[in-house]
N, C-alpha and C positions, 0 to 999 in steps of 0.2 A: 804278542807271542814272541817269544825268542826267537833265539841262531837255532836251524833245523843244518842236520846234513844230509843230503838225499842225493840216492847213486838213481842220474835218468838215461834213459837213451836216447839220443839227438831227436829218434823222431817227436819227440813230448816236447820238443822244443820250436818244433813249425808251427807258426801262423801266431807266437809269442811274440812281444814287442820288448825290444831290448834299447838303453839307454845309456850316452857314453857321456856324465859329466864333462864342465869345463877342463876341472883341474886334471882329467885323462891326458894322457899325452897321446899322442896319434899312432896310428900305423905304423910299425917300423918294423915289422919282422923281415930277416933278408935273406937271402935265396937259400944261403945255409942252414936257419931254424925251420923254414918250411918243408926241405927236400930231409932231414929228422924227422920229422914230422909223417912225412911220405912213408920214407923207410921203415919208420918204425910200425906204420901200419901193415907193410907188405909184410916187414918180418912176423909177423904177429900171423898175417894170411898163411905162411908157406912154415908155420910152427905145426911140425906133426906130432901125433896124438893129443891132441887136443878134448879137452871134453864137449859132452853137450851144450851145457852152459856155459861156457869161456866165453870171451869176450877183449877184447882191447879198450883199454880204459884212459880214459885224458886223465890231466891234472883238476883240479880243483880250479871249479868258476863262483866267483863268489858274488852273488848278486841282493838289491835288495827290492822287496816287492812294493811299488806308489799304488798305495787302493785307488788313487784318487785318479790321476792321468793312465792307470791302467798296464803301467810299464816295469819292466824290472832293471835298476838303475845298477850300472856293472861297478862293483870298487875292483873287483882282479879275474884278468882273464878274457881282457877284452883283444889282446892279442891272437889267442888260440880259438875263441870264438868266431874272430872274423876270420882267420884262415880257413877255418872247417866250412865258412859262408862261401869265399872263394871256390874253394875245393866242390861243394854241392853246387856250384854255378855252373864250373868247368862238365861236372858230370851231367846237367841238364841240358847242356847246349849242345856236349857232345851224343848225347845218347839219347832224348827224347823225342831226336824227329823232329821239333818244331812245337811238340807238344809243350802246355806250358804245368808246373806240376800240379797244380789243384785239378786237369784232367785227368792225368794220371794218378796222381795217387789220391785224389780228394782234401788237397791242403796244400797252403802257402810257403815258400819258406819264411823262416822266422827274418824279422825288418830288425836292423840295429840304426837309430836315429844318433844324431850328435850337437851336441849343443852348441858347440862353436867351430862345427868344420860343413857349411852349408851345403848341399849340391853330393854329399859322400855316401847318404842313406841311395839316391837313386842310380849314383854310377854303380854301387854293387851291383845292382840290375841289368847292367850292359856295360862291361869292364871292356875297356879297349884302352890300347900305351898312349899313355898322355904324359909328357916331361913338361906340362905346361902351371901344375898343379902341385905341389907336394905331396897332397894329402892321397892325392890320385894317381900319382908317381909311383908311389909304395905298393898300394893294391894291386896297379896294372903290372908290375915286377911281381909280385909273389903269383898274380895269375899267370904270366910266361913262366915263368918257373914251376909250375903245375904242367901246363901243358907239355914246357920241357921233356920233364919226369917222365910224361908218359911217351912222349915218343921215344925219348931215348932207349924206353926199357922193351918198350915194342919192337923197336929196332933192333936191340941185342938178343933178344927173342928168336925174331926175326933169322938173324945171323947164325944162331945154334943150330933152327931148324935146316938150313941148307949147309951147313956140314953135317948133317944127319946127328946129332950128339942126343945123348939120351933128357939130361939136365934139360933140355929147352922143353921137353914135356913139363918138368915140376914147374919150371917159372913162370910158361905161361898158364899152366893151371891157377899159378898165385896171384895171376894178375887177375885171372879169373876171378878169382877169389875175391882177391881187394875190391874190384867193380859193383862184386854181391853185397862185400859189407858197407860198401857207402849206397845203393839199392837199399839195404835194406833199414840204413839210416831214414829212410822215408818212410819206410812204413810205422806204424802204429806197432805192429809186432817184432820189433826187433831186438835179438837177441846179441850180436854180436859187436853190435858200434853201439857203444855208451858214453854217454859225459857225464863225470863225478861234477856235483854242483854243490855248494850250500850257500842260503839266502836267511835271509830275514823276514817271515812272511807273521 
């Protein structure tokens, strides 16, 4: 079958096994393409009138489907992939209680395994700073800087609301908001966090 392009939404992307050839180069997005990244979801949250169906849309992940090992092997996109893997880490650990999410929502997140960076598919799993690793270097820095994000904005927040200012209603509505569309990134119905993908199937 040929090149397909198909607009999904993250959550059609849990409990998928994703594949990062040799010749990938590793992790390196750095605190400035990830808190972009951030931003550009908030701004997207706190965009009024918005329609029903709107949506905030990634870039293009381009992947290709192995019938045989069962996995879809990334040629581009494996940067924005694993940040949003971070990002839905950050949100599980912060907001589940302890719960793990195949309790909650009835499914895994999606596993990105790696060909020659051994030990990387399971740190996703429990990210802590490690300057002892490269590969684990980079991930445990785009995860502080997630968490950054969110304190910081919580805190400016925070700060609005005891000067009484009107603006700290909209923004933490929007965090609000942002919270829902990576929530609702997990579910099977979601309408407002998508990833543009095309593969080879």
């Amino acid at each position: 079958m040929g090149n397909t392009i198909q607009l999904m939404p993250v959550s059609s992307l849990l409990e998928r096994q994703f594949f990062v050839p040799a010749y990938q180069r590793g992790y390196r997005w750095t605190s400035r393409q990830v808190t972009d990244l951030l931003e550009d979801i908030y701004s997207f949250a706190i965009k009024k009138n918005k329609a029903d169906e709107e949506f905030y849309c990634l870039q293009p992940i381009v992947v290709k489907f192995d019938p045989v090992k069962k996995h879809y092997e990334i040629a581009d996109g494996q940067q924005r992939l694993t940040t949003i893997r971070i990002l839905l880490f950050y949100f599980l650990k912060k907001y589940l209680n302890g719960m793990t999410l195949k309790e909650r929502y009835g499914k895994d997140l999606y596993k990105i395994t790696y060909e020659t960076r051994p030990g990387l598919e399971h740190f996703l799993d429990n990210i802590v700073s490690n300057e002892d690793n490269i590969e684990f270097f980079h991930v445990s820095k785009a995860y502080e800087c997630v968490t950054g994000w969110f304190r910081q904005i919580i805190e400016w927040i925070l700060e609005f609301i005891v000067r009484a200012q009107v603006d700290a209603v909209i923004h933490l509505a929007a965090l609000f908001a942002l919270l829902r569309i990576m929530k609702t990134w997990l579910k099977q119905s979601c309408r407002h966090g998508r990833i543009s993908s095309c593969g080879e199937s």
